[in-house]
C-alpha positions as CSV (number, residue, x, y, z in Angstrom):
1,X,6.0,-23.8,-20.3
2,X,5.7,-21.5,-23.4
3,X,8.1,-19.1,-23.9
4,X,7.3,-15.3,-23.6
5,X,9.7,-12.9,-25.4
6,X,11.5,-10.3,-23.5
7,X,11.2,-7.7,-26.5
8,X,9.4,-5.0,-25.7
9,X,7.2,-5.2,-28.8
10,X,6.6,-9.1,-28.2
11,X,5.9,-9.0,-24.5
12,X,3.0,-6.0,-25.4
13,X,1.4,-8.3,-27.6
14,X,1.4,-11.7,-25.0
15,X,-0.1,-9.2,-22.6
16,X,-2.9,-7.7,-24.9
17,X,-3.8,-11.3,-25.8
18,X,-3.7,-12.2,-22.6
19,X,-5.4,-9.7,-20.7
20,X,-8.1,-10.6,-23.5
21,X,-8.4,-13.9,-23.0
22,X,-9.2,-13.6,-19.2
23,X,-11.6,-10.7,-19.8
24,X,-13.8,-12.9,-22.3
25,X,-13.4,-16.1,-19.5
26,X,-14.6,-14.0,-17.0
27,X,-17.5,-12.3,-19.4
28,X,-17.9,-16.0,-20.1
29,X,-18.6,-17.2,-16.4
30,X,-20.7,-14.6,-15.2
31,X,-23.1,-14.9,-18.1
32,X,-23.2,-18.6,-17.7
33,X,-23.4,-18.9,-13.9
34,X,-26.6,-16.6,-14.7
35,X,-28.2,-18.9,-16.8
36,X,-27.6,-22.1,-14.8
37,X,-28.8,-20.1,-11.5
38,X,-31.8,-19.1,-13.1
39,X,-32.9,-21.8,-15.3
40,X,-31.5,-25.2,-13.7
41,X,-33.5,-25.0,-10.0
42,X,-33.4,-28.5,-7.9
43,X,-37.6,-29.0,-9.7
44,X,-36.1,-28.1,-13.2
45,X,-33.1,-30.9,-12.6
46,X,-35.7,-33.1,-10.7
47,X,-38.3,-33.1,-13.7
48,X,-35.5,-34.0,-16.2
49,X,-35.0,-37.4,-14.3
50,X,-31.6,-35.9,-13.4
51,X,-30.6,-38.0,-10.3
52,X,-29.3,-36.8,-7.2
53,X,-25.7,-38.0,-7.4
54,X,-25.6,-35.8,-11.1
55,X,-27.3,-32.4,-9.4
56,X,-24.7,-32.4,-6.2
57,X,-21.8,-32.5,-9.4
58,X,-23.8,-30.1,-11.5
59,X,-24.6,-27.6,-8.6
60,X,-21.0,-27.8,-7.3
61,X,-20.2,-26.7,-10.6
62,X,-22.3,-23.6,-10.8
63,X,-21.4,-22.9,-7.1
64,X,-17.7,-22.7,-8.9
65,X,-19.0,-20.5,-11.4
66,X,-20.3,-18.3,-8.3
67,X,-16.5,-18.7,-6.4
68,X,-15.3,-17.6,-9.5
69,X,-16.9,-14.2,-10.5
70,X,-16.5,-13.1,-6.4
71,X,-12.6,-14.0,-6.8
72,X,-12.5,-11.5,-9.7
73,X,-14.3,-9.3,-8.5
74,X,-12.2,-8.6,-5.9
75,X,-14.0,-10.9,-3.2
76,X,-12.4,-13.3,-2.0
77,X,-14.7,-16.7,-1.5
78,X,-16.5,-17.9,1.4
79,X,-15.5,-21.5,0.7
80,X,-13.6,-23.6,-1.5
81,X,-13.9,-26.4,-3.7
82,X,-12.3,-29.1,-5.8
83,X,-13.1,-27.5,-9.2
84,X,-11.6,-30.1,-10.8
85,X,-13.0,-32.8,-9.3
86,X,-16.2,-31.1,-10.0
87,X,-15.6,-30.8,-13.4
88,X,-14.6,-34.4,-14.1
89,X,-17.9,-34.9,-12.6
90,X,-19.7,-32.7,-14.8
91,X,-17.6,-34.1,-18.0
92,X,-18.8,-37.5,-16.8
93,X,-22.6,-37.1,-16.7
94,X,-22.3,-36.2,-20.2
């Protein structure tokens, strides 16, 4: 685990860049759940030759996207999900 200074000064600055860093991931995955739910439909996925086994890992995916942006938005999800596992699947389509 990395360590975080207890300085005053130091522990400002992990915060800042911290606080950052989750702002832009969460920026991040609500403009990419946007694209992926209105671009990459079942017909869109369907006409790429995508098969069905690829599409359930891809739409898990963007349905973790979705869990996401509720959970930091305050909401907490309706269902869970292995998002790892769903990623690995993602990662191996590619």
């Amino acid at each position: 685990m990395t360590y975080i200074p207890v300085d005053a000064q130091h522990l400002q600055v992990a915060l800042q860049n911290d606080a950052q860093q989750w702002r832009t991931t969460i920026s991040w995955a609500k403009e990419r759940y946007q694209s992926y739910a209105q671009n990459l439909t079942v017909d869109t996925m369907n006409a790429l030759g995508i098969s069905q086994t690829d599409q359930g890992f891809i739409l898990a995916f963007i349905a973790d996207l979705n869990r996401f942006i509720e959970l930091a938005s305050g909401t907490v999800p309706s269902s869970a999900d292995d998002m790892a596992y769903n990623i690995a699947g993602v990662l191996g389509i590619m």
